[in-house]
N, C-alpha and C positions, 0 to 999 in steps of 0.2 A: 264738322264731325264726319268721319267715311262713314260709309256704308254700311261695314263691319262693323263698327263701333255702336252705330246705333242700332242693327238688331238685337247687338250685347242686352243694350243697355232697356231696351224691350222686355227683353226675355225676365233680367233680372226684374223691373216693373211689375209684372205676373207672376213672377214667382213669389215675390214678396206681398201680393193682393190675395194668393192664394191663400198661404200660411195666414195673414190676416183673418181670411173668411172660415178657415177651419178652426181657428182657437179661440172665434166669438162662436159657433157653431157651437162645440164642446163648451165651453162654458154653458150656452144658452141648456144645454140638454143635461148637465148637471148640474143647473138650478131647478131646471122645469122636475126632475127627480127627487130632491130635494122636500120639494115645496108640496108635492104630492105622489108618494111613492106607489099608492095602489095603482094608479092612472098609468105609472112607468113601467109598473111591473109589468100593466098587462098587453104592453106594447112588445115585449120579447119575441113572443109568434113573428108579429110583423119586421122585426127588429133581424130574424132569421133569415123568413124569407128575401127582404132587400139586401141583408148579408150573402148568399145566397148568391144573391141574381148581380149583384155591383159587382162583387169581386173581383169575377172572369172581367168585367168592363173596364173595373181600375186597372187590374192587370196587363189587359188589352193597352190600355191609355199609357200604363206606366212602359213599355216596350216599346211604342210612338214615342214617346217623350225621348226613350234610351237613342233612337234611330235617329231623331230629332235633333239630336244633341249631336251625335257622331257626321250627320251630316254638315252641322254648323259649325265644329272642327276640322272637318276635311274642306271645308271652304273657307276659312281662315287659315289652314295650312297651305292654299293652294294662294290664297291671297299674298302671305308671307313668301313664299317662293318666287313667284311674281317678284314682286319688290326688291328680294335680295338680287333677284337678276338683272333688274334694274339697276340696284346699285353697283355691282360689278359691271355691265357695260357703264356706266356712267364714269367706275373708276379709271376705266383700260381705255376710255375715252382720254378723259383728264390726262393720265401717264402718259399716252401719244403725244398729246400735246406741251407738256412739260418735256420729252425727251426731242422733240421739234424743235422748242424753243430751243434749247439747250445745242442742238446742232445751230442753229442759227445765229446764236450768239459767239460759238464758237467759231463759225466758220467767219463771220464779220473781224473779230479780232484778230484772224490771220492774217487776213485780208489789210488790214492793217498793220502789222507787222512785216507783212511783204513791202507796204510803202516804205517803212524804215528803211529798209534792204535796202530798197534800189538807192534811196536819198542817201544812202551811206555810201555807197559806192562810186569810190576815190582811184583818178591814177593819174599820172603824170604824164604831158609830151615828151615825145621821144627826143625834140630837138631843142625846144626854148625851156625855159622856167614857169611852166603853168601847167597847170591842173585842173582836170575836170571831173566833177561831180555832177550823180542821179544821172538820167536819164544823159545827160550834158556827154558823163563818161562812157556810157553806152553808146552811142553815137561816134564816139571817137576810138570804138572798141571794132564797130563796123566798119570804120573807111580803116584802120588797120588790116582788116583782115582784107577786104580788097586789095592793097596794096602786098602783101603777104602771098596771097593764094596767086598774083603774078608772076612774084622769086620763085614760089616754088614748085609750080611748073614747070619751068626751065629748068631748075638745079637737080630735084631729082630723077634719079636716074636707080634701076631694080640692077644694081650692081651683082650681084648673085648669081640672076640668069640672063646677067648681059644683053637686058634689052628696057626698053622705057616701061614704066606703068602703065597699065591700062587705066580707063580715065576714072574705072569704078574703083580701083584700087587709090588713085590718087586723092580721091574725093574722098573717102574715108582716112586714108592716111594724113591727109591737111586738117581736115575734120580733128581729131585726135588730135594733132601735134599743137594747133591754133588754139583749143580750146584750154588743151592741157597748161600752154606757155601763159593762158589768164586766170586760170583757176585761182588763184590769191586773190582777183579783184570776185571771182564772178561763183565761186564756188557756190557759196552761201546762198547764192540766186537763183540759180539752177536744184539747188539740193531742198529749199524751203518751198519753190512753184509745186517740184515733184510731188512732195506730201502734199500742197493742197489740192491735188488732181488725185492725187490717194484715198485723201478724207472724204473728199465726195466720193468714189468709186464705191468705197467701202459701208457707206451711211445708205441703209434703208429711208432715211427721211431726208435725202437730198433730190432736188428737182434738174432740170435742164437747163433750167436760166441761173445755177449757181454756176455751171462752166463757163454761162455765156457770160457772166457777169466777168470773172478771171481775165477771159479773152478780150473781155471792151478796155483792161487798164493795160491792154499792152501795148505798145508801139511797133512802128512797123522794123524800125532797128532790133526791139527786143525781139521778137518773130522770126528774124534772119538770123539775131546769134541762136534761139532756141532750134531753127531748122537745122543746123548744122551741127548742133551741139547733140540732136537726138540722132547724129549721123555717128558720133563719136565713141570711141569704147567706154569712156568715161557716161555717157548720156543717154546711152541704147537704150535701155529702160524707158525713158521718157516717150520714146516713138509710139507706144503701144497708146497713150493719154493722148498723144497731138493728133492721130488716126480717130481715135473712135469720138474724140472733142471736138474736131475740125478744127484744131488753135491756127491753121491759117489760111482759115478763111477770108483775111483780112491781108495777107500778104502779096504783094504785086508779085507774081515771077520775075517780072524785070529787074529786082531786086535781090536776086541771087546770082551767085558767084559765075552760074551758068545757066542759061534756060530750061537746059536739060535734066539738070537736077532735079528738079520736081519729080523724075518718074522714080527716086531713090523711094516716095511714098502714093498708099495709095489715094485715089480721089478722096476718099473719106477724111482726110486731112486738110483739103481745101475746100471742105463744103458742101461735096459732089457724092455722089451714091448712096443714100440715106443716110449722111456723117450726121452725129447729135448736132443740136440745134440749142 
């Protein structure tokens, strides 16, 4: 039983003792009348004067009792208020963590769902009769493009203003053309990762380690086509998520097309200058 409940339950004890004691009282004084009326009558005088003198005291008592009362209201009111704010943080606690869970569940089934992706992703060699799949096709998406970014070095040429590329222009221009020419295998890959670098961004209830998590299932293949593909017109967008996520953190330089490349991004993408963690 609170607190409240049991001075309730007090008060009602005495007020129901009292009503008791005043209607044996009355009864007792209209029998004792009764039984000898000269004796009653001639108690009237006295009967005045304690009339009289009580009154102001009951009155007194009964304005106690009123203040009494009102403060035993306003501290059950103040109790109940208490409580309700209680229960409100308890709810917006609760909701927190129901709309947590609910990002956490959701963000695992992408995550999931990205596996599919990659395990679906199918292409063919360019010279025998075999095919590679997952990660397998990724790999052999990579020494493509090695072999690629070699030809077309040499072939193009800025016919226009009759003179070769510059190496920033080439590097975006292969970038674009390479990515562009795998889009059928790789679209889907690239366009499903982006949202989940979205989803986080976007979520108040997303922490650090769901990017790190993203970055641990990648490869250092998938890292290099992602490097070059957020160099792309098609992928630019993405630059802005592999910068402030460090997505490659994990990438050798020696692994790209050119050493030099790396400064196309800044430190923040390989780990370096407060990049997320």
């Amino acid at each position: 039983m609170s607190e409240n409940a049991k001075d309730n339950h007090l008060a009602s004890i005495t007020f129901v003792v009292a009503v008791v004691l005043a209607a044996f009282a009355g009864l007792g004084l209209l029998w004792f009348g009764i039984k000898d009326p000269d004796s009653f009558s001639n108690l009237g005088p006295w009967g005045d004067f304690f009339g009289g003198t009580l009154n102001p005291i009951f009155t007194f008592v009964t304005v106690l009792g009123l203040l009494l009362t009102i403060a035993l209201q306003r501290k059950e009111l103040t109790l109940t208020r208490k409580e309700l704010e209680r229960s409100a943080n308890a709810l917006e606690i609760q909701s927190d963590q129901i709309n947590a869970q609910k990002f956490e569940n959701t963000f695992f089934q992408m995550l999931s769902i990205f596996n599919e992706i990659v395990d679906s992703i199918e292409i063919g060699h360019t010279n025998i009769k075999k095919s590679f799949k997952g990660r397998d096709a990724i790999s052999y998406i990579c020494n493509l493009m090695d072999e690629k970014y070699k030809e077309y070095i040499i072939s193009k040429y800025n016919e226009l203003e009759n003179r070769p590329y510059t190496e920033t222009e080439m590097v975006f221009k292969f970038s674009t053309f390479f990515i562009k020419s795998h889009s059928i295998n790789m679209s889907h890959y690239f366009i499903f990762l982006y949202n989940i670098f979205k989803f986080i961004e976007i979520n108040e209830y997303s922490k650090k380690y769901h990017s790190r998590m993203v970055r641990s299932m990648l490869s250092e293949q998938e890292l290099k086509l992602l490097f070059y593909n957020s160099l792309s017109e098609q992928g630019r967008k993405f630059k802005d998520f592999a910068e402030k996520h460090a997505l490659f953190d994990n990438l050798p330089i020696t692994d790209l097309l050119e050493n030099n490349h790396k400064l196309y991004f800044s430190e923040k993408a390989f780990g370096n200058d407060d990049a997320a963690e």
